[in-house]
N, C-alpha and C positions, 0 to 999 in steps of 0.2 A: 572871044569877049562877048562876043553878040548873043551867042548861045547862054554864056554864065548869067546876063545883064534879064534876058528872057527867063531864065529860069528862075532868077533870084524876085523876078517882078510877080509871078507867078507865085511862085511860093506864099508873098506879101500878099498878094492878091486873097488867095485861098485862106490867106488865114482870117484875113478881117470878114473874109465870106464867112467862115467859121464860128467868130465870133456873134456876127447878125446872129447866125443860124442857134448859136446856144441861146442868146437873149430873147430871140423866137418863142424856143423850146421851152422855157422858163416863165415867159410871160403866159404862153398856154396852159403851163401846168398850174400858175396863180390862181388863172381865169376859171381852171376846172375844177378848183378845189373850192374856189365860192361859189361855183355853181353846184358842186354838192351839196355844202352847208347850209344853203338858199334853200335847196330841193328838201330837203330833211327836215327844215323848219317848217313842209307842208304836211311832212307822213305823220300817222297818228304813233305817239309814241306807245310804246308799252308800259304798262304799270309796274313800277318797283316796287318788289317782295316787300312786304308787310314786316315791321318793328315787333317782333317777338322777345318779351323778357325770360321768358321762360329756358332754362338751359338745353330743351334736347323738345323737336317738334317736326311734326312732319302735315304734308299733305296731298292725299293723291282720291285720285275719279276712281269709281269702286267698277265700273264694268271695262273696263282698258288695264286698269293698276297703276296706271300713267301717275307719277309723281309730279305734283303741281308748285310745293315749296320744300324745302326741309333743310333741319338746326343741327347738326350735332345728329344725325340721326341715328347712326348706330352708337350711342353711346350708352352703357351697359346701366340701367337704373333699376332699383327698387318699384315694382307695379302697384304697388298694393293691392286694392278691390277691380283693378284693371284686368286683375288677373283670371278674372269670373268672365271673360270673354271667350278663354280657350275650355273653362268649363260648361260654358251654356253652349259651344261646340261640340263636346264629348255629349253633353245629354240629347243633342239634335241630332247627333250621328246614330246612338242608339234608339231614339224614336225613328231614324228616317230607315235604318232595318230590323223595325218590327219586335228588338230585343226588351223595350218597352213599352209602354202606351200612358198618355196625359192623363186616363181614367187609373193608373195603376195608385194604390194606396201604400204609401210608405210610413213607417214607422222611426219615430226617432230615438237614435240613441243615443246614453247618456255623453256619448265622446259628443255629438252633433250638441245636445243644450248647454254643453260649456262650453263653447268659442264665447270670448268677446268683443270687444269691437261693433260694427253695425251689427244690426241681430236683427229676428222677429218674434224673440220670445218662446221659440220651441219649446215644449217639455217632452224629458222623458217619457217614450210610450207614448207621445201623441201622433196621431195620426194624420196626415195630411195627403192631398192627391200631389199627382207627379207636376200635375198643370199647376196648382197653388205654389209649390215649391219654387217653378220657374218663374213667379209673378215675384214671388220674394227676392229672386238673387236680382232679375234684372229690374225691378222698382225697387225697394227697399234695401240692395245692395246687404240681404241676410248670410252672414256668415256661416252661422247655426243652418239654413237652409241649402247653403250651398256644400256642407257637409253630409246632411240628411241625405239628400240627391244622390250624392256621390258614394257613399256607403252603399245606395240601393242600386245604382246602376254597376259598379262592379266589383262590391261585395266590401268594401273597403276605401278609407281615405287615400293608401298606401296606392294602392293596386289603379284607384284612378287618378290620381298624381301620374301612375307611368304610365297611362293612355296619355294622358294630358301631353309629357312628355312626346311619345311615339309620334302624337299628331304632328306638333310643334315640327320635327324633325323631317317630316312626312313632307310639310308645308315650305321647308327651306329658310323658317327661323332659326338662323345658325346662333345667334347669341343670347339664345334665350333658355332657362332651363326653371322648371318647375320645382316646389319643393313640400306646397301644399295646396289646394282646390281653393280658395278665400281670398289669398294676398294677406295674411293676418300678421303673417310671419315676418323678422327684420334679419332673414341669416341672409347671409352673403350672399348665400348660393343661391334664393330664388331671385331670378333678373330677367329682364328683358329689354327692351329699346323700341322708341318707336316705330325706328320702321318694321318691325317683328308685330309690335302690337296691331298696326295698320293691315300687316299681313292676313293677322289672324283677324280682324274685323271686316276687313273684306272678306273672309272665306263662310265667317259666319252669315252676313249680310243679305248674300248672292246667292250662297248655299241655300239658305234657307230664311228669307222674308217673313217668314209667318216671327221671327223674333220681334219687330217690329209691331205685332199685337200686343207683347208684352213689353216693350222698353219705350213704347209711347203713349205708355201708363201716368198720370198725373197724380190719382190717388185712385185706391179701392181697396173694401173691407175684405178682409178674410173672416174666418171665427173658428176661434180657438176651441177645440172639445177636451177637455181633462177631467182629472176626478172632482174638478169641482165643478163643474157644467159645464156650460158656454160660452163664449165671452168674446165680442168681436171687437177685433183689434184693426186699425184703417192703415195702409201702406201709404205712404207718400216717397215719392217721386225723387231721388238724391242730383236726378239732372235737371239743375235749373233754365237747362237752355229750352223744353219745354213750352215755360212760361215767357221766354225772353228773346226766342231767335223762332219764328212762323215758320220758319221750313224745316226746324228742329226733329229727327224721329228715332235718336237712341244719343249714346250706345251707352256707357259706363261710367261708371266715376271711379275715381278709388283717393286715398289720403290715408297716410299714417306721416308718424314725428319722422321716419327715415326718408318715404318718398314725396314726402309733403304734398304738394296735388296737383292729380294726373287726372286727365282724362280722356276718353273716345269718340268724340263728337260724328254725328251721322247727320244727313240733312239732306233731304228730294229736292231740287227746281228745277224746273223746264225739262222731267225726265232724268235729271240725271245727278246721281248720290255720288256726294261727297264724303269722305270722312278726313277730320283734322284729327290728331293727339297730340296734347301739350302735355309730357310730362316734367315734374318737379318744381312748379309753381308756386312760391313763397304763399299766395294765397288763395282760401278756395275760389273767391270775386276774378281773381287772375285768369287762373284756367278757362275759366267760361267766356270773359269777354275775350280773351286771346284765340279763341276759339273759333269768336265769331267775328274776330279781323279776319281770320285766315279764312273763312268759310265764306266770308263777304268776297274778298280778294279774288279767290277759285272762281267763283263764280261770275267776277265782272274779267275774269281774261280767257274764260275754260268755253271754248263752243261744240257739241260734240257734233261730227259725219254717223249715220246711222241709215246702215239695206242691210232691211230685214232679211232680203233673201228667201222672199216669199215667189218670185219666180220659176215655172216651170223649166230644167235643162235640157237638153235634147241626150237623146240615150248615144251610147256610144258602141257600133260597131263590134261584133266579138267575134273571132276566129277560133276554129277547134269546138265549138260547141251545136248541139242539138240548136239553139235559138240564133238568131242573127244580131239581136243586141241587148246589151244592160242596162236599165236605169240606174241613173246616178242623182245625187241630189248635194245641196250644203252641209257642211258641219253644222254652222251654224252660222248665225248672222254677223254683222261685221259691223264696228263701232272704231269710231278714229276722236280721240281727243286732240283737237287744235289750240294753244297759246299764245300763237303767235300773233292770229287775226289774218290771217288768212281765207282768202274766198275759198269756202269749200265745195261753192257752185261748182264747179271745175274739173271736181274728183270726177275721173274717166274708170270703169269697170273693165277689167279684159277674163274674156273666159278661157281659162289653158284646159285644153281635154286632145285626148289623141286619137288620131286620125281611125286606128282600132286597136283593138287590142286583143291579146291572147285568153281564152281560157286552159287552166280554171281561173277564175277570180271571187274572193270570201268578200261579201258583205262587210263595210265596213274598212275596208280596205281602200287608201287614196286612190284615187282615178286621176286627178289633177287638180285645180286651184283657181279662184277669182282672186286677182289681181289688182289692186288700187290706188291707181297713179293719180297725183296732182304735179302739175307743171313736168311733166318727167319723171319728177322722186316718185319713188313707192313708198305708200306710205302702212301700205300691210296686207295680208292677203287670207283667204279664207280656204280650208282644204276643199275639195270635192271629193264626196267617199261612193263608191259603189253600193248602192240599196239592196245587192241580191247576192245567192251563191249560184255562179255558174258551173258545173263542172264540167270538166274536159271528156267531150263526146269520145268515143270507141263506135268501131267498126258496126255492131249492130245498131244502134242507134240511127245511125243514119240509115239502115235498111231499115227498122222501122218508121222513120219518117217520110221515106220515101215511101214506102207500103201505102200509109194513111194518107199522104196527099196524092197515091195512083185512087184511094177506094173515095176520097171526095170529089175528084175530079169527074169519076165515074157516073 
């Protein structure tokens, strides 16, 4: 009995201990959930995305690609004059090897003086340079211009429609396809989406900067030469962000009744370009200011990490060869976009290289990587290539080497 009477007291015992110990347990977790909510009401919140009317919008930092907001972004739209982004692409590709030159003089034909739509009034057999023509598509958003161009750069509207395409495809704008150089067109079949058009604006951008002499054009005259003389005609600017947004420095506009209006918006601060596209904008006043929410937005949450990578590396050890080591250097520099708000004081550098290595080894070829840790994460890393070709020494070589440093030693 005594045993039962103990064990049953026990039991009792344990359980109201039990019970304490839940009410404990429960009271801590009260106390530690208002000490979270407390704590949270000190940390800076982050900014909630920007109210875009617009159906389908994006936005990302042009040297990372990092995407900062985006709407609907693959969603398949009508570009219109947007579409002169993947053309002032193709004409930059063929000036950057040499297939053309800005001084070259093209001739228009009567296919290029009937588009209509935005124009600059080309006529047949008029001649203009290759630099005028680009002043047209990306300031005055010329139709007639951006067909002349395209006739001369590779021979045909047809023929560069399928470069336009190739690039597109090249780039990994998967739901995008070309149908004419303008955006003039309302078939089905020429589409794209923001994030494709982002794509392709970053590639031009970063590619090649020198577009930004022309798409941060406000006005300027051309003149017209025909059989009836002279006649200067003044461009003006179809991007009113320009006039209305200070760090404003392209890209495109485009509007027709099907794509209603789109645009490319690009913008410098503090180092570092932006670009937003709002397409399908019930009105042109929309796009631009929605533009310049989302270009406001990026910028009050976007901080960028930037090593240059201007540092000397130590060369790295080589086996098998005449020399004892190789120089190695960066790919390239390394850029980290933060949103968070995060201290980026902190970012730790780590240099991976090996201890040696074998020849041969080609120029250009990885050697190993910089490494960039914050708190732990990595947050990206940058190749290291080999600077030189080493090849793999043979038997006389090094009796030659040895020869020359018995006859220097001498």
């Amino acid at each position: 009995m005594t045993g039962y009477f103990m064990g049953k007291h026990k039991y009792r015992e344990n359980t109201e201990r039990g019970k304490r110990k839940c009410r404990l347990f429960a009271d801590c977790i009260s106390l530690l959930l208002v000490g979270v909510i407390f704590a949270e009401s000190f940390l800076p919140a982050r900014a909630a995305g920007p109210e875009i009317t617009a159906p389908s919008a994006i936005m990302i930092e042009a040297s990372t690609g990092q995407i900062i907001y985006e709407k609907n972004a693959d969603e398949k739209r009508s570009p219109a004059s947007i579409t002169k982004i993947m053309t002032l692409l193709v004409i930059f590709d063929y000036l950057e090897n040499g297939k053309v030159k800005l001084e070259d003089e093209v001739r228009t034909s009567a296919h290029a003086q009937s588009m209509g739509g935005s124009q600059v009034f080309l006529e047949e057999g008029e001649i203009q340079t290759l630099d005028t023509l680009i002043k047209c598509i990306a300031v005055a958003s010329g139709n007639d211009a951006a067909v002349a161009a395209a006739e001369y750069v590779a021979g045909g509207e047809e023929e560069f429609v399928y470069l336009m395409n190739q690039r597109a495809a090249g780039l990994g704008m998967e739901n995008t396809h070309f149908e004419d150089c303008c955006g003039l067109t309302d078939s089905d079949g020429h589409y794209t989406t923001a994030r494709d058009v982002a794509i392709m604006s970053r590639e031009l951008i970063t590619k090649y900067p020198k577009i930004f002499d022309y798409t941060g054009i406000w006005m300027e005259d051309i003149t017209h030469t025909t059989n009836r003389g002279s006649e200067t005609f003044t461009l003006s600017s179809t991007n009113k962000l320009l006039k209305s947004y200070e760090w404003a420095t392209g890209l495109k506009t485009g509007s027709t009744s099907k794509a209603k209006f789109c645009l490319s918006a690009t913008a410098r601060k503090d180092n570092m370009d932006l670009i937003a596209v709002v397409m399908g904008a019930e009105e042109g006043k929309i796009r631009f200011a929605e533009a310049i929410t989302l270009l406001s937005y990026g910028y009050s949450v976007s901080h960028i990490y930037e090593d240059k990578n201007e540092d000397v590396l130590p060369n790295v050890p080589i086996k098998g060869a005449i020399v004892e080591e190789v120089k190695v250097a960066y790919q390239t520099p390394f850029r980290y976009l933060d949103t968070t708000g995060q201290n980026l004081d902190g970012v730790e550098k780590i240099i991976s290289l090996p201890e040696q290595v074998q020849a041969p080894v080609k120029a250009g070829d990885v050697a190993g990587e910089a490494i960039y840790l914050l708190a732990g994460n990595k947050l990206g890393s940058v190749p290291i290539l080999f600077e030189e070709d080493i090849p793999e020494a043979v038997y006389r070589d090094f009796v030659k080497k040895a020869f020359l440093e018995f006859l220097l030693s001498a």
